[in-house]
Backbone as JSON, one array per atom type, in Angstrom:
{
  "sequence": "XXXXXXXXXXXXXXXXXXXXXXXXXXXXXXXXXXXXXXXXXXXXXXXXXXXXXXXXXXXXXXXXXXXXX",
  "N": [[-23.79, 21.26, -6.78], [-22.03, 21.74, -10.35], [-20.09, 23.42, -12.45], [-19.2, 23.29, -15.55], [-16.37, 25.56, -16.68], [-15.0, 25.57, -18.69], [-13.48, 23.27, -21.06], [-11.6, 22.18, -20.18], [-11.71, 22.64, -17.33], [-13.44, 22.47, -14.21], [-15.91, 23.56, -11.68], [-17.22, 23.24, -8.25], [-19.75, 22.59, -5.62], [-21.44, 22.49, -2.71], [-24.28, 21.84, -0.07], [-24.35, 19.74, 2.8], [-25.08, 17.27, 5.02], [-23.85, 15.86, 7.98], [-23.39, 13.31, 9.82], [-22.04, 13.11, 12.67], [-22.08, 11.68, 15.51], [-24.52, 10.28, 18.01], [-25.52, 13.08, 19.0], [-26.63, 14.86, 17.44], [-26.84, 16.55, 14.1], [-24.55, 18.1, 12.08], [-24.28, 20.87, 9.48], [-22.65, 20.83, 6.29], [-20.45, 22.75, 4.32], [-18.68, 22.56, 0.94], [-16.8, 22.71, -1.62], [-15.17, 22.04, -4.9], [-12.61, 21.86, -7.58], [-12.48, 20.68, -10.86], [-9.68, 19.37, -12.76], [-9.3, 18.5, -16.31], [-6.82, 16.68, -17.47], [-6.49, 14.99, -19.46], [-8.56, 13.07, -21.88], [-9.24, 11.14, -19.93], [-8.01, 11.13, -17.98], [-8.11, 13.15, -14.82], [-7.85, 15.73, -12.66], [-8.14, 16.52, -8.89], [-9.13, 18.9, -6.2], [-10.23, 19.43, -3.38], [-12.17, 21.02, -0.69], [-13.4, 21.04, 2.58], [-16.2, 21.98, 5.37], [-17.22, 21.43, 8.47], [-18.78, 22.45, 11.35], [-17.37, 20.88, 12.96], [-14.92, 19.28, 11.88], [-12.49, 20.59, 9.05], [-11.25, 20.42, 6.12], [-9.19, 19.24, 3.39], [-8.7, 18.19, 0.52], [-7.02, 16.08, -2.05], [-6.59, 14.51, -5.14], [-6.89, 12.21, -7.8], [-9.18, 11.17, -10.99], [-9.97, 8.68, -13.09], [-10.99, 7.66, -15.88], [-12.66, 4.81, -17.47], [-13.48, 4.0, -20.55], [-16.17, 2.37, -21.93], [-16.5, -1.31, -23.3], [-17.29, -1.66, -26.43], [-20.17, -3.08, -29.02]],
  "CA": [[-23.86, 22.04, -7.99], [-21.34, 21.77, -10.9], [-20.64, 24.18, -13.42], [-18.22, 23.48, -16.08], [-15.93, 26.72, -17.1], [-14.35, 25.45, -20.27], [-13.29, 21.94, -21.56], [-10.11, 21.53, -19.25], [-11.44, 22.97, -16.12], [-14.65, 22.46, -13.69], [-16.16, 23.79, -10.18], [-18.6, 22.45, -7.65], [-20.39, 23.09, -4.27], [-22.37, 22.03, -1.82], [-24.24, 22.03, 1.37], [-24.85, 18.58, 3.17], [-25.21, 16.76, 6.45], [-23.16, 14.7, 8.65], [-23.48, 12.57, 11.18], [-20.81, 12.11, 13.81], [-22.21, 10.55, 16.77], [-25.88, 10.86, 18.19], [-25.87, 14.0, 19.68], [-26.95, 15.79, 16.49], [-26.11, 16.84, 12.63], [-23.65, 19.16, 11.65], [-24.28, 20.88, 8.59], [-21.11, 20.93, 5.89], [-20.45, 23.41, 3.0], [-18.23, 21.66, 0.33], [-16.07, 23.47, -2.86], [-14.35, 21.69, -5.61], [-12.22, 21.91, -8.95], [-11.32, 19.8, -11.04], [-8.96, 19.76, -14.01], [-9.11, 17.5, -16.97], [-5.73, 16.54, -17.58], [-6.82, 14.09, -20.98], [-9.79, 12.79, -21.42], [-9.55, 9.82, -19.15], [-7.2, 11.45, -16.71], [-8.27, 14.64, -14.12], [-7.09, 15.85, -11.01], [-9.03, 17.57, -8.48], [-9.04, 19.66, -5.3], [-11.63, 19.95, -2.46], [-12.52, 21.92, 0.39], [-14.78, 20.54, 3.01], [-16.27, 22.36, 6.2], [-18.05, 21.67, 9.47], [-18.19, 22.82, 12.58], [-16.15, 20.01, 13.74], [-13.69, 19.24, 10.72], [-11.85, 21.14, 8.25], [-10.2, 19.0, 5.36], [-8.48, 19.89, 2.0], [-8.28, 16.72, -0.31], [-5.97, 16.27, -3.57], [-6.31, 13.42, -5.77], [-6.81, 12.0, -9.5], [-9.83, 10.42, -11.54], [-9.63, 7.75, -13.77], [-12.16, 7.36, -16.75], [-12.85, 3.71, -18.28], [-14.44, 3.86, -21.66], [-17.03, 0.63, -21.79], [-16.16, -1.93, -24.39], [-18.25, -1.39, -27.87], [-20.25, -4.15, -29.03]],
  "C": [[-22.5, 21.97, -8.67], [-21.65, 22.67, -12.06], [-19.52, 23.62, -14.31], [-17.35, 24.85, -17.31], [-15.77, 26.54, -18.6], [-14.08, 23.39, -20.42], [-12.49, 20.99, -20.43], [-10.95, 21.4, -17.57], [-13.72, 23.06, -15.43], [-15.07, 22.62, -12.81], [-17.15, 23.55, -9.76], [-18.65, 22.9, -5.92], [-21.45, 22.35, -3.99], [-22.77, 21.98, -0.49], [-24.59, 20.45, 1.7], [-24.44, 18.54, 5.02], [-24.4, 16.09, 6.69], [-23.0, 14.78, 9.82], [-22.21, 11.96, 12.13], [-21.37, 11.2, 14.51], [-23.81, 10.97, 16.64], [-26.32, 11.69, 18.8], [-26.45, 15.09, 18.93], [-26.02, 15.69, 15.16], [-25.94, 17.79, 12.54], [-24.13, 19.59, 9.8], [-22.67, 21.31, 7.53], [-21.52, 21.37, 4.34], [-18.93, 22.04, 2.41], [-17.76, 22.58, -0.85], [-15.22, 22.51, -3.73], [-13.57, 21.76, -7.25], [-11.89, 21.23, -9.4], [-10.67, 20.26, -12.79], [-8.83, 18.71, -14.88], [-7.59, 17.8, -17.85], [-5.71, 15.71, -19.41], [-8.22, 14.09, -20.85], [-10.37, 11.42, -20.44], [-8.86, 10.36, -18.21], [-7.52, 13.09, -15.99], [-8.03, 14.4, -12.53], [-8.11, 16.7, -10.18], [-8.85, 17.88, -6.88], [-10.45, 19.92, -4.58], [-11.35, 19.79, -1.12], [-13.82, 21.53, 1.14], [-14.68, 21.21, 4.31], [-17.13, 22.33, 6.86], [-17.68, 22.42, 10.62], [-17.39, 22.05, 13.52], [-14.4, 19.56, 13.02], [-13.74, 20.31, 9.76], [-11.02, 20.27, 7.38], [-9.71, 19.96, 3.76], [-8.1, 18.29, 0.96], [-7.55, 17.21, -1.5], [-6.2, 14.94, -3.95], [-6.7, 13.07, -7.7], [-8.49, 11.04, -9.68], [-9.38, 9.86, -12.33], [-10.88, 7.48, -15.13], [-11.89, 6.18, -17.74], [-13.94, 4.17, -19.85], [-14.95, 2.04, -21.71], [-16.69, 0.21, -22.98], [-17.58, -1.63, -25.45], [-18.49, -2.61, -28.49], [-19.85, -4.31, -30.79]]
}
């Protein structure tokens, strides 16, 4: 799920699955923001959680505009 707040700024969630090994699936919540920095450049932040990992990511998007014929 994504909602976007305002122009700059945007938050997201989720529940999903993952598979470590074959002893079973873990289920994993998921949180993220991101921030549009331009309109080709945003940064974003996320929060991921199972019962086996815990993670915190940081990194950047990149947006190509497609050539116009």
């Amino acid at each position: 799920v994504r909602y976007r707040i305002n122009k700059k700024f945007e938050i997201g969630g989720g529940i999903g699955i993952v598979d470590f090994d074959e002893t079973g699936n873990e289920t994993e919540i998921h949180f993220n923001g991101l921030w549009n920095f331009t309109n080709r450049i945003s940064g974003i932040v996320e929060y991921r959680d199972n019962d086996l990992i815990e993670s915190i990511s940081i990194g950047a998007r990149f947006y190509f505009k497609p050539k116009r014929k």
